[in-house]
N, CA, C and O atoms as a Tinker XYZ file with bonds, in Angstrom:
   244  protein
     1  N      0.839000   -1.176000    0.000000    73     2
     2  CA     0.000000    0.000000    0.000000    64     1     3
     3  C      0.886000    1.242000    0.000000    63     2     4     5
     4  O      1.854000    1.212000    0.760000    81     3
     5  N      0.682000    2.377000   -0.779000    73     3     6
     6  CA     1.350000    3.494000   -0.914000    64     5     7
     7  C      1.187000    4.411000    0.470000    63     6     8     9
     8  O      0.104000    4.663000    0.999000    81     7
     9  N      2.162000    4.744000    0.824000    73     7    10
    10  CA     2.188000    5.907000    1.891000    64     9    11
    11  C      0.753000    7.542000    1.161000    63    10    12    13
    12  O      0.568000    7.966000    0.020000    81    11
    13  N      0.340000    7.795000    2.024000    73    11    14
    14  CA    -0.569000    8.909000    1.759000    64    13    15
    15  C      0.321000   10.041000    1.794000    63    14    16    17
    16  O      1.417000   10.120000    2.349000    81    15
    17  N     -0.492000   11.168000    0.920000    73    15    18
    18  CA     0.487000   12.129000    0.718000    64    17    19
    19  C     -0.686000   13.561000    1.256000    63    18    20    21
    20  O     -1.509000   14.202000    0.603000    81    19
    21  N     -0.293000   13.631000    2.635000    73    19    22
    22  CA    -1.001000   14.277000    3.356000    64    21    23
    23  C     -1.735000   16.041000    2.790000    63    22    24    25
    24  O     -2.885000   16.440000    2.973000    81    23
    25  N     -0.657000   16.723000    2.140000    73    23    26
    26  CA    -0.995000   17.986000    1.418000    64    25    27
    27  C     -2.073000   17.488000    0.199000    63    26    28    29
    28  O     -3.109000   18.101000   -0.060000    81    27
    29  N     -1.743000   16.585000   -0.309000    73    27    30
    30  CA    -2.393000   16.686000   -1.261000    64    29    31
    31  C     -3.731000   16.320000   -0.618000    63    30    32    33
    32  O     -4.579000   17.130000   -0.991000    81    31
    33  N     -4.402000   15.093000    0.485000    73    31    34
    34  CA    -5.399000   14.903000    0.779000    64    33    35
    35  C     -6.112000   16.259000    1.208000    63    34    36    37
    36  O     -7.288000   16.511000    0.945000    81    35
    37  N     -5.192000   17.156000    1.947000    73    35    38
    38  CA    -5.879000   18.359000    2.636000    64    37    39
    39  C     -6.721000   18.850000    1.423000    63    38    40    41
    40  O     -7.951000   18.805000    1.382000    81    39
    41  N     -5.937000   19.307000    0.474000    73    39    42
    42  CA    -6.322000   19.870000   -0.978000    64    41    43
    43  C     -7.712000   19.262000   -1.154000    63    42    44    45
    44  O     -8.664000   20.015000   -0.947000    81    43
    45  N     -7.965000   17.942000   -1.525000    73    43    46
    46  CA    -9.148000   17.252000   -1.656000    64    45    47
    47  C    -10.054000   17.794000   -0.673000    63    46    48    49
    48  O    -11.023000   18.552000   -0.714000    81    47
    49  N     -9.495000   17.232000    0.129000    73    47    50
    50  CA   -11.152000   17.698000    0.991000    64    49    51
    51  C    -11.391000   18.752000    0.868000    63    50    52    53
    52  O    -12.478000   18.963000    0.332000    81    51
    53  N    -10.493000   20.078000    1.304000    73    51    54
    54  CA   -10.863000   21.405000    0.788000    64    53    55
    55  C    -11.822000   21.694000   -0.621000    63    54    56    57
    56  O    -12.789000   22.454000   -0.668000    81    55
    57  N    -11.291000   20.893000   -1.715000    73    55    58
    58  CA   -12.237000   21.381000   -2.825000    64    57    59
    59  C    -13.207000   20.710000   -2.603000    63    58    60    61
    60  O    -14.165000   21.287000   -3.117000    81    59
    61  N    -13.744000   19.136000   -1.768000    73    59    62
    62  CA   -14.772000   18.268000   -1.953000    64    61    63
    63  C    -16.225000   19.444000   -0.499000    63    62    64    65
    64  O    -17.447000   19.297000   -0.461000    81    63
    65  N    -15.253000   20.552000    0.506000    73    63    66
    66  CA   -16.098000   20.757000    1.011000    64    65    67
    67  C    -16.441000   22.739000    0.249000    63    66    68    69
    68  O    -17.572000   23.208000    0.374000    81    67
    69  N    -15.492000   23.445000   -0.334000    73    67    70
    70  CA   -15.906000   23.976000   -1.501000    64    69    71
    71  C    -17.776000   23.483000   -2.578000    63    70    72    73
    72  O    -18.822000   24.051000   -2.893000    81    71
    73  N    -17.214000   22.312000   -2.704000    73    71    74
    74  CA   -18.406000   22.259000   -3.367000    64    73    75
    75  C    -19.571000   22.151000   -2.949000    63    74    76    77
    76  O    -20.562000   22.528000   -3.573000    81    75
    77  N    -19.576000   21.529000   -1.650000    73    75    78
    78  CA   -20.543000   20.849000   -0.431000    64    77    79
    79  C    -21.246000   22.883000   -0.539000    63    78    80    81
    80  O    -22.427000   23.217000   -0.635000    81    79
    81  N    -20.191000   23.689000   -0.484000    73    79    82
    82  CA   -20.568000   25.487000   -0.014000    64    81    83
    83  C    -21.174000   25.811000   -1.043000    63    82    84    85
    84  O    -21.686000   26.929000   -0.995000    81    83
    85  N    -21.342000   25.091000   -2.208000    73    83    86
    86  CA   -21.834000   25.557000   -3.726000    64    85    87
    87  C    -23.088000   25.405000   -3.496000    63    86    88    89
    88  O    -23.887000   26.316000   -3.716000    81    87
    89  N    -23.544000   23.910000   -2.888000    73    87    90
    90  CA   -24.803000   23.127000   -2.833000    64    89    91
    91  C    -25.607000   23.949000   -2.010000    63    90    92    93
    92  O    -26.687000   24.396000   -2.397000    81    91
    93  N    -24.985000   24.232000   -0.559000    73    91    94
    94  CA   -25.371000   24.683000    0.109000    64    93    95
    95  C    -25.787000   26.078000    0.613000    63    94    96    97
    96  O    -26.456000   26.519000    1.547000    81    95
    97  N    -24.776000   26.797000   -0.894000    73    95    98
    98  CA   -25.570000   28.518000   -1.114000    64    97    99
    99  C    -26.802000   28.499000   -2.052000    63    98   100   101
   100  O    -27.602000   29.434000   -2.097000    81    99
   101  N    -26.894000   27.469000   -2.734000    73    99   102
   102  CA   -27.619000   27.110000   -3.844000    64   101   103
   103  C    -29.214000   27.083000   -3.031000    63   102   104   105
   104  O    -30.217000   27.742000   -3.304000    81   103
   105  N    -28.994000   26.054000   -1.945000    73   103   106
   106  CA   -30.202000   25.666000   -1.276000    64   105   107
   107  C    -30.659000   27.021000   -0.387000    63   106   108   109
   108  O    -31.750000   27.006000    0.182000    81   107
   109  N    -29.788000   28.175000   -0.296000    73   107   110
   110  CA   -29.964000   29.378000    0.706000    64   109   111
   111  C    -30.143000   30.421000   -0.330000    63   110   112   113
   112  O    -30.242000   31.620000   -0.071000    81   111
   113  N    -30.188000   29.793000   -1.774000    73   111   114
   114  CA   -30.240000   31.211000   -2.724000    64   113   115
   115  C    -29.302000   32.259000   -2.685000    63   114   116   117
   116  O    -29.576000   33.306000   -3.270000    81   115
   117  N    -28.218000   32.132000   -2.072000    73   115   118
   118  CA   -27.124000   33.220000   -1.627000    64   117   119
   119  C    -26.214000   33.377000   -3.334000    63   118   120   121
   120  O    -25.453000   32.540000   -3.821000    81   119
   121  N    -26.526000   34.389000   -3.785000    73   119   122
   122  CA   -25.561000   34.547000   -4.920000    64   121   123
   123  C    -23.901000   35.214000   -4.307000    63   122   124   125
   124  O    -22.858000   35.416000   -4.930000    81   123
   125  N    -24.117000   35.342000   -3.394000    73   123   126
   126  CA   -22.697000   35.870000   -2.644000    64   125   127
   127  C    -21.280000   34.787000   -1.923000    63   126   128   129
   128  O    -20.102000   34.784000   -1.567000    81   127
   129  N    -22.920000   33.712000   -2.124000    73   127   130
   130  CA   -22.257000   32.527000   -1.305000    64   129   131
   131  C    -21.896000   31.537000   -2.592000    63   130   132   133
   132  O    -20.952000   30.747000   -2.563000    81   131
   133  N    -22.422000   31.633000   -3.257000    73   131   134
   134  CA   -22.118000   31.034000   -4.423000    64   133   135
   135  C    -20.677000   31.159000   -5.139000    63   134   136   137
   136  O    -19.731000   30.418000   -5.405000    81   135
   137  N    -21.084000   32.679000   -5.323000    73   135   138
   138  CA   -19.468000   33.143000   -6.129000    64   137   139
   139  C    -18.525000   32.804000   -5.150000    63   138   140   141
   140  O    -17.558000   32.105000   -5.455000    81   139
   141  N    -18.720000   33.285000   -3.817000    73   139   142
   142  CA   -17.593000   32.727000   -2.759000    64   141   143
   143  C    -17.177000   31.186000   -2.803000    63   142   144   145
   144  O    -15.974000   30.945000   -2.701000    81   143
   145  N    -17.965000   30.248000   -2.929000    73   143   146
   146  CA   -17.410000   29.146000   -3.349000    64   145   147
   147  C    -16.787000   28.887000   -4.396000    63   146   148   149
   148  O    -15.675000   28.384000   -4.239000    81   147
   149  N    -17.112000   29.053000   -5.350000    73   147   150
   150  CA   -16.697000   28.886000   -6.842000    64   149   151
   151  C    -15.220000   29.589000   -7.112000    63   150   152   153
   152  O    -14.610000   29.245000   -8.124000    81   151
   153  N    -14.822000   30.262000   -6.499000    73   151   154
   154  CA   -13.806000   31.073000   -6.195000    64   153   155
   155  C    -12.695000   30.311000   -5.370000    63   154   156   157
   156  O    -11.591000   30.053000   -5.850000    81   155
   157  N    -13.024000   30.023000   -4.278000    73   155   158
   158  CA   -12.804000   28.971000   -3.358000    64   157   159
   159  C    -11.889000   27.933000   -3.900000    63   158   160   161
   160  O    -10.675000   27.731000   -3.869000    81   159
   161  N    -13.518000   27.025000   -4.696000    73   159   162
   162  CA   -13.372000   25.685000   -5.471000    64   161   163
   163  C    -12.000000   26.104000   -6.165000    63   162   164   165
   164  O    -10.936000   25.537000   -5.917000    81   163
   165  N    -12.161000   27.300000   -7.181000    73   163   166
   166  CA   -10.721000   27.300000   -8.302000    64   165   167
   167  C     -9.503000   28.060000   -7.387000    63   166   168   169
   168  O     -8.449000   28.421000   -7.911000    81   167
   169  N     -9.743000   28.211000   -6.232000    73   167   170
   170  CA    -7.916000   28.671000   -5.758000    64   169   171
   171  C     -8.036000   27.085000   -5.029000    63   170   172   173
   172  O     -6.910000   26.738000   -5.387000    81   171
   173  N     -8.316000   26.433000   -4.626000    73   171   174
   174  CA    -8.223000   25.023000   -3.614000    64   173   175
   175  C     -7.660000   24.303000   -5.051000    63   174   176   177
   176  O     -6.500000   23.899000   -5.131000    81   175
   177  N     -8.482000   24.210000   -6.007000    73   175   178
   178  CA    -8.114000   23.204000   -6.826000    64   177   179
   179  C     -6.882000   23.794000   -7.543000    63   178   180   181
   180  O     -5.802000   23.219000   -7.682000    81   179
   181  N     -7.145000   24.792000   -7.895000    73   179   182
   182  CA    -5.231000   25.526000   -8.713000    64   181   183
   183  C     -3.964000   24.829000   -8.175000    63   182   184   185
   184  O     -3.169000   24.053000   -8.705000    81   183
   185  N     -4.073000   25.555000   -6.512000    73   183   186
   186  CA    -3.027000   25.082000   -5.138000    64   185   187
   187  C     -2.441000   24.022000   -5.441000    63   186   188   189
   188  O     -1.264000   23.702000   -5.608000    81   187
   189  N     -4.169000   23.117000   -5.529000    73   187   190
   190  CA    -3.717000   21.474000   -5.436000    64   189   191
   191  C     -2.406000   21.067000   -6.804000    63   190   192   193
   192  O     -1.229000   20.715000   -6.735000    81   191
   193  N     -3.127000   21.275000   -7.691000    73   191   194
   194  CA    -2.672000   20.981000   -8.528000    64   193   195
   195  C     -1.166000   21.739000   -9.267000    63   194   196   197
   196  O     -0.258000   21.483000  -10.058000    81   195
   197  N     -1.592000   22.638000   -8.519000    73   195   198
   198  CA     0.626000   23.475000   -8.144000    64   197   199
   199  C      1.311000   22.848000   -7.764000    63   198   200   201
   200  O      2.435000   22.689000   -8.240000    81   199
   201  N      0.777000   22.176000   -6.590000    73   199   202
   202  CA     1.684000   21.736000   -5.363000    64   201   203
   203  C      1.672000   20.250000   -5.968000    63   202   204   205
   204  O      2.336000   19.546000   -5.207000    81   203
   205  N      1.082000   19.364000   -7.242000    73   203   206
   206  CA     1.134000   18.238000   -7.064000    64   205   207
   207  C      2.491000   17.974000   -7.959000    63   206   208   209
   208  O      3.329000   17.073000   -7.907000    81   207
   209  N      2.344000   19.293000   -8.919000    73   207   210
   210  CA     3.286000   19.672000   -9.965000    64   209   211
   211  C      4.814000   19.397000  -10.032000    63   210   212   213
   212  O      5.623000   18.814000  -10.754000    81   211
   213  N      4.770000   20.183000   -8.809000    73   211   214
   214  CA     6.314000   20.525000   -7.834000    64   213   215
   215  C      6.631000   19.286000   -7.257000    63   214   216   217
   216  O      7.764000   18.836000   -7.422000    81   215
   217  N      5.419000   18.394000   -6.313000    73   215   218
   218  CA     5.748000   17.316000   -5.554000    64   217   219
   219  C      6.467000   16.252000   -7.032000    63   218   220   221
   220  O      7.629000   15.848000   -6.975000    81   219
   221  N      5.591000   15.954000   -8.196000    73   219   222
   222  CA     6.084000   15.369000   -9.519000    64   221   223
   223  C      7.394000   15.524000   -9.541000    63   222   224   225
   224  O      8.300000   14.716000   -9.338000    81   223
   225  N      7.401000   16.900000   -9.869000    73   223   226
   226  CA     9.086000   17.230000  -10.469000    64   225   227
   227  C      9.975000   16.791000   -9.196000    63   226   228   229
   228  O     10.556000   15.706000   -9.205000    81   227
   229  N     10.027000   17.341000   -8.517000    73   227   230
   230  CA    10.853000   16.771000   -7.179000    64   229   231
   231  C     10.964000   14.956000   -6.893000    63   230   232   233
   232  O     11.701000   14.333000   -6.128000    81   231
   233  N     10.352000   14.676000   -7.449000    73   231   234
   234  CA    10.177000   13.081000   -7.310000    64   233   235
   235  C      9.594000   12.935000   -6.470000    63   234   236   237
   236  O     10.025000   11.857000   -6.061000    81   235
   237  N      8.297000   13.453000   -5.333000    73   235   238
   238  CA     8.095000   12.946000   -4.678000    64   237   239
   239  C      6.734000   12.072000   -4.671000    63   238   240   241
   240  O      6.387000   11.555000   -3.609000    81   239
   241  N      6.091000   11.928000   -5.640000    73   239   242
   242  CA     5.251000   11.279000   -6.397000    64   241   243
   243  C      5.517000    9.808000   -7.137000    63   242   244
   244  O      4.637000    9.298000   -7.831000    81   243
């Protein structure tokens, strides 16, 4: 079994509860809360995918 690669899980959940904030401005009608997620969602997921970049090149992947 592969060792977990703890930054990157943080990343996940961050965007998996991002979206959970999408659903849940959606159900409150909040257009404020909306864009705030969606915003959210694309700097959590960017991060992630920066940082998975770097972890790649570095070999630590």
């Amino acid at each position: 079994m592969k060792k977990i690669k703890w930054p990157l899980l943080a990343f996940a959940i961050g965007a998996a509860l991002c979206m959970m904030g999408i659903g849940v401005a959606v159900a409150e009608r909040s257009i404020l809360g909306i864009t705030a997620s969606i915003f959210a969602l694309i700097f959590v997921m960017g991060f992630g995918f920066k940082t998975k970049k770097k972890m790649r090149e570095n070999g630590l992947l």
